[in-house]
C-alpha positions in Angstrom: 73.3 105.7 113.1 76.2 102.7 113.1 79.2 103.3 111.5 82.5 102.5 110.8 86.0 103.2 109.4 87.7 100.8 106.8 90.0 100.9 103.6 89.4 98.8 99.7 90.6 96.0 98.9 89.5 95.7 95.4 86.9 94.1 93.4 86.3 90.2 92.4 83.2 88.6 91.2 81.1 85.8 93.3 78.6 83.6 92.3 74.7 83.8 94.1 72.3 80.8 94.8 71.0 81.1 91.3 74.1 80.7 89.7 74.3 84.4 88.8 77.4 86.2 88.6 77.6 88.8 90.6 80.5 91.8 91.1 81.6 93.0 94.7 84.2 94.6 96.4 86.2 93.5 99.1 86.7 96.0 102.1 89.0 95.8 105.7 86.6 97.3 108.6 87.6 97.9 111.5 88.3 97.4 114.4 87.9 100.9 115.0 88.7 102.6 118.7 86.3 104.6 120.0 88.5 107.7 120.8 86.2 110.6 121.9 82.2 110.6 122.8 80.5 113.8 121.8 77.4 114.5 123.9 74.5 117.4 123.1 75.0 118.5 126.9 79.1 119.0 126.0 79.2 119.8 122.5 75.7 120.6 121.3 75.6 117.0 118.9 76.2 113.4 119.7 78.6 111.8 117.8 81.0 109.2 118.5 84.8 109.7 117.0 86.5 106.8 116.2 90.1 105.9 115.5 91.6 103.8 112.5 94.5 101.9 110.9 97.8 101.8 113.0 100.9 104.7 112.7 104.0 104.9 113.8 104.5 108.2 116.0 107.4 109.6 114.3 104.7 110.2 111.2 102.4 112.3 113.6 103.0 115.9 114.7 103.3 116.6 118.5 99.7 118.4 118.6 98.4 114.8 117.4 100.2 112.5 119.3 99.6 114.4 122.4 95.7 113.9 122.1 96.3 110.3 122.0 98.6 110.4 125.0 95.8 112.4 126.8 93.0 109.8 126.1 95.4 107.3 126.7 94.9 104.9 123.9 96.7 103.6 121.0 97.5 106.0 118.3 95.7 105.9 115.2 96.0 107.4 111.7 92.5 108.0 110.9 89.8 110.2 112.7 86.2 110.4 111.6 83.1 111.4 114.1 80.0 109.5 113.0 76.3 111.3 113.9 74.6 109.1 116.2 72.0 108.9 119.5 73.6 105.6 120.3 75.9 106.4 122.8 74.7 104.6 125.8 77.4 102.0 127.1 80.1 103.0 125.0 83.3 104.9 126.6 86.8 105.9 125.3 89.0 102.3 124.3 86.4 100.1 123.3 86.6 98.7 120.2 84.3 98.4 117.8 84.1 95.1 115.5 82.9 94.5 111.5 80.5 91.7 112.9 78.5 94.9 114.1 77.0 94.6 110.4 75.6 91.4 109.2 75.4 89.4 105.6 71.7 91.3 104.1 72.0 94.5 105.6 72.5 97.5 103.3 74.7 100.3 103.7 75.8 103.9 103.0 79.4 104.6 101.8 81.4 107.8 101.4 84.5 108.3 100.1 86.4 110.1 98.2 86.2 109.3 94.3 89.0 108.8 91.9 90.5 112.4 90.9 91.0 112.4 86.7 92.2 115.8 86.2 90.9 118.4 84.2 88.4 116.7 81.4 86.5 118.1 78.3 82.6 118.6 78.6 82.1 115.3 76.8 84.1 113.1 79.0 82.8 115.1 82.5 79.3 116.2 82.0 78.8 113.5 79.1 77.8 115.6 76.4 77.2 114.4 72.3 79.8 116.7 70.6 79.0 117.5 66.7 79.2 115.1 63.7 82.7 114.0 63.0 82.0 114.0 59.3 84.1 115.9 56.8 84.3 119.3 57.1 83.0 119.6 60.6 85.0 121.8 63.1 82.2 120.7 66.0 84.2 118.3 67.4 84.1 117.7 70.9 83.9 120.9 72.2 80.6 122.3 74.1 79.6 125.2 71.7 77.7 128.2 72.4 78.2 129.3 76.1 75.7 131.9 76.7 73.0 134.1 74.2 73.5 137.3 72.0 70.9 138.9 72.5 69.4 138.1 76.4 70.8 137.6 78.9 74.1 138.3 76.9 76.3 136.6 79.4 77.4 133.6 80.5 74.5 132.2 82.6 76.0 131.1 86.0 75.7 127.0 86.8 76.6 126.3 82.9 78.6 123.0 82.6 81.8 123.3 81.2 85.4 121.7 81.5 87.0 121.6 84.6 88.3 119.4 87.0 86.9 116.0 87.7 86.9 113.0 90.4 88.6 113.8 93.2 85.3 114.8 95.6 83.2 113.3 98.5 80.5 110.9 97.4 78.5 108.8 99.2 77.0 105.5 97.7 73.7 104.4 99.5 71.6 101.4 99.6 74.6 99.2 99.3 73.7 95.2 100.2 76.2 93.4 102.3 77.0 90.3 100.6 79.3 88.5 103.4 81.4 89.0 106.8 83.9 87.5 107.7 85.3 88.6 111.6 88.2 86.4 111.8 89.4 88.6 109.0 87.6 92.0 109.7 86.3 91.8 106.0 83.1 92.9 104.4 81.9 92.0 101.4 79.7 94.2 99.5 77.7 93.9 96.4 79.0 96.5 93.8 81.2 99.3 93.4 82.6 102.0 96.0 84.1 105.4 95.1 87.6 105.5 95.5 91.1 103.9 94.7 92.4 100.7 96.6 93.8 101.4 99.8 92.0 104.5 100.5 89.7 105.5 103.1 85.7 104.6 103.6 83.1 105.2 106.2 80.4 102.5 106.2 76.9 103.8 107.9 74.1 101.8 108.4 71.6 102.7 105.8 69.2 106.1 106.2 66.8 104.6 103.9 66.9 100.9 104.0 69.0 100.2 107.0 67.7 99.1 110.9 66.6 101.6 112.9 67.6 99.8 116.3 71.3 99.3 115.3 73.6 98.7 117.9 77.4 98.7 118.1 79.1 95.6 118.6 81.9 96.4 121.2 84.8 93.8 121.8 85.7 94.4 125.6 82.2 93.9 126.2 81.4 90.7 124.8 85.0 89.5 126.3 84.1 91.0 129.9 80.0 88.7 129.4 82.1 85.3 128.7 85.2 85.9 131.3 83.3 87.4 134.1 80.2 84.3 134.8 82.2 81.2 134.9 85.0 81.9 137.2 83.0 82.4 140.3 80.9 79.4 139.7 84.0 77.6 139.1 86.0 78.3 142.4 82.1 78.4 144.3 82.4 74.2 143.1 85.8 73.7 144.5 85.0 75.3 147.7 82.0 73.4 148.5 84.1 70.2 147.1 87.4 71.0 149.9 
């Protein structure tokens, strides 16, 4: 599995080849640094951690920003391992690029969802609530909470007022609508969980997604373009003196 780390922008509304208007939201990815490679032999999993988002080290305790200075890379605010068998050819320092993921693709997103405090039955598990008709004391509260007669208690699992928002939840089959690398932006089709600003992890799809997703590393593709011309270049000028 591909991943990586990115915050919300916010949502807009884009128009498709049919003319059909369409909602999306508007996410930073990446670049993410690949900070720490987990390997089965190691660690018993494979899993590659990546870093996120920029920090000054005066916000970070010394536990923290001695891991950094360890791996000897730039510090980062966020860390997140992502599950994966594709490890070969990455290494600690490369960075990882939102053109890995490509306009038709779908994803999976988690994050955590918007926290609304502690809500009624009606408002959190969606329930009717009595007649609001003269007379009627119903209201909007649940009712009876357990029988009288058997099992005469509350039954456990019974949905009732409590707390709300504010958990992990992962979106899946989410369809990439656009990418745009010169501004590590992805576009997506839809809604994610979450307030703007806050944390996401974008996965390749389980269900939907490619199976023989790669990671697109930066150094890499830099060290392809830089490394062929030069020596044919000052081979030319040889022959030429």
């Amino acid at each position: 599995m591909v991943g990586l780390l990115g915050r919300k922008f916010g949502m807009t509304q884009i128009y498709d080849s049919k003319g059909n208007c369409v909602p999306v939201t508007v996410l930073e990815v990446g670049p993410c640094l690949v900070t720490n490679i987990r390997t089965k032999e190691k660690n018993g999993y494979s899993a590659v951690q990546l870093g996120y988002c920029d920090i000054e080290e005066r916000k970070l305790s010394k536990s923290v920003l001695g891991k950094f200075k360890t791996l000897n890379v730039p510090i980062k605010k966020y860390l997140r391992e992502i599950r994966t068998e594709k490890i070969e050819g990455l290494k600690v320092g490369d960075r990882i690029l939102v053109d890995t993921f490509q306009a038709g693709e779908y994803v999976d997103i988690s994050g955590i969802s918007i926290g609304k405090g502690f809500q009624g039955v009606v408002k959190r598990h969606h329930f009717v609530g009595g007649k609001r008709s003269h007379g009627s004391m119903f209201g909007r509260v649940p009712g009876s909470i357990g029988a009288s007669s058997f099992p005469s208690r509350v039954v456990k699992g019974m949905r009732a007022a409590g707390h709300m928002g504010d958990a992990s939840v992962t979106i899946q089959n989410i369809e990439i609508v656009d990418v745009h690398p010169e501004k590590n932006i992805l576009v997506i089709k839809g809604q994610v969980p979450g307030v703007e600003g806050r944390l996401l992890i974008i996965r390749n799809s389980k269900k939907r997604g490619k199976k023989d997703k790669t990671w697109k590393v930066e150094n890499q593709a830099v060290a392809v373009d830089q490394s062929k011309p030069a020596p044919s270049e000052k081979s030319e000028e040889s022959k030429e003196s």
